[in-house]
C-alpha positions in Angstrom: -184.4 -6.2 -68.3 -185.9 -4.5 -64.9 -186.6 -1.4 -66.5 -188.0 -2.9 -70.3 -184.9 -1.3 -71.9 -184.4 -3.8 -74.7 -181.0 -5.5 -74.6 -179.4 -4.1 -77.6 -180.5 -1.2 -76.7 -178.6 -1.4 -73.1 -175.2 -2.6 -75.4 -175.8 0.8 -77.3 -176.2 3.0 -74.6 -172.7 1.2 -73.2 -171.0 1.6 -76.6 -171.6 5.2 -76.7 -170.9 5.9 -72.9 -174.3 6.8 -71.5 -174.0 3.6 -69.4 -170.6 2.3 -67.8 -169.6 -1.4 -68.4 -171.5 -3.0 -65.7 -169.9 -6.1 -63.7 -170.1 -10.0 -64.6 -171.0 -12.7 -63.1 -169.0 -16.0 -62.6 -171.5 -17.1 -66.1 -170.2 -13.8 -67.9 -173.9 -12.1 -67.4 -174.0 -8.5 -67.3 -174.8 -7.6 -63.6 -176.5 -4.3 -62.8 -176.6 -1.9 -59.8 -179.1 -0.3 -58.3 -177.4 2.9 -59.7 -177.1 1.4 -63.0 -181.0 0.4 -63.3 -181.7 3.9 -61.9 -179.7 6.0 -64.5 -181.3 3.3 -67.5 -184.3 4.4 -66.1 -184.0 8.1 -66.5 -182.2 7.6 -69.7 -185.7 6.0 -71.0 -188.2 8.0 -69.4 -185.7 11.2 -70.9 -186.3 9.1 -74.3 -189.8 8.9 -73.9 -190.0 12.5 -73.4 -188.4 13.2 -76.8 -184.4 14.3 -75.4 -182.2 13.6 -77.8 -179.3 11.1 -76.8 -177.1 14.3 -77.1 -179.1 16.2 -75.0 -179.7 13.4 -72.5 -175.5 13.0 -72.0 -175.7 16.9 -70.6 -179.0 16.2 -68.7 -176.6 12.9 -66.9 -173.4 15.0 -66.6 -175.3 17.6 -64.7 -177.4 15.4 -62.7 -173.6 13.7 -61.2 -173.0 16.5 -59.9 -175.7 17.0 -57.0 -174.8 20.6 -55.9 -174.8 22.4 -59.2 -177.7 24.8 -60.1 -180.9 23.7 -62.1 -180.8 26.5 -63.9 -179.1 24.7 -67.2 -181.3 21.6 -67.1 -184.2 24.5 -66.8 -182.7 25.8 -70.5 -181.8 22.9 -71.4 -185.8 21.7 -70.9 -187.2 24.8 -71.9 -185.0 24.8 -75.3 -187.1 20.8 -76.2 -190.2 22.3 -74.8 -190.0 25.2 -77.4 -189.2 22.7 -80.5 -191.8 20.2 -79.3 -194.4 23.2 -79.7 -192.8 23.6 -83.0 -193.4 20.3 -84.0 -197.3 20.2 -82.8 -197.4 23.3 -84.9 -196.3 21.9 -87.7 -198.2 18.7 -87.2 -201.4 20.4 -86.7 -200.3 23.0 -90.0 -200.0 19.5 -92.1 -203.1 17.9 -90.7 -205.3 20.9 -91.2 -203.5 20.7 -94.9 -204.4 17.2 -95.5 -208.2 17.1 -94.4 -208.5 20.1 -96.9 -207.3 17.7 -99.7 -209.2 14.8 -98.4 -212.4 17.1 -98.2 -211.7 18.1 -101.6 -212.0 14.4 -103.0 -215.0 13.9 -105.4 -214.4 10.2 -105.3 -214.4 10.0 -109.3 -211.0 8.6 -111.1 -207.7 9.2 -110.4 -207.4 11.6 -113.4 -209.5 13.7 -111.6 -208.2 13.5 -107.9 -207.3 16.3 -105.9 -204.8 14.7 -103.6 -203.0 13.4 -106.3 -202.8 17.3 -108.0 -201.8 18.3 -104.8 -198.9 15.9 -104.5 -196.8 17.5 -107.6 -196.8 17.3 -111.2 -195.7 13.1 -112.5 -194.5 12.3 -115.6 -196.8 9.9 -117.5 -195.1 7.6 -119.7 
């Protein structure tokens, strides 16, 4: 595919309506527009960016209708923004967490090991 959209992954989009049914050929091959590559294409680069396919059908639905204010796709933006520098948070919260247990490792047995403590009481049989 044009854009490197796997095919199953085009079929899905179709199924669940981010993509109409595009036209066949006289062989029965999926044929695609130049509108069609161009709205895969910002469906994937939206993807890549982290918008949720949820997210992504009001980020089309405003973007069909050309006159319409930015100011919700601005929220709408701002709103991911905000929970990816959640998640970087968090991930830099669990990193800093985990190189203090790895620091801690003495590199004896596993009776002994830190990380292991750290993980929760197991029940020895």
């Amino acid at each position: 595919m044009a854009t490197g959209t796997k095919v199953e992954t085009v079929r899905y989009y179709e199924r669940i309506g981010l993509l109409g049914a595009p036209a066949r050929s006289e062989g029965n091959y999926r044929v695609y527009s130049e509108t069609e590559l161009g709205r895969l294409s910002f469906i994937r680069r939206a993807r890549d960016l982290g918008f949720t396919l949820e997210q992504i059908r009001e980020l089309l639905g405003m973007s069909d209708d050309r006159s319409r204010s930015c100011g919700a796709v601005d929220n709408l933006a701002r709103e991911h923004l905000a929970a990816v520098d959640r998640k970087i948070a968090d991930l830099r919260a669990l990193r800093r967490e985990l190189g203090n247990l790895v620091e801690q490792c003495s590199h004896g047995t596993i009776a002994d090991c830190r990380i292991i403590e750290a993980l929760g009481p197991m029940t020895r049989d």
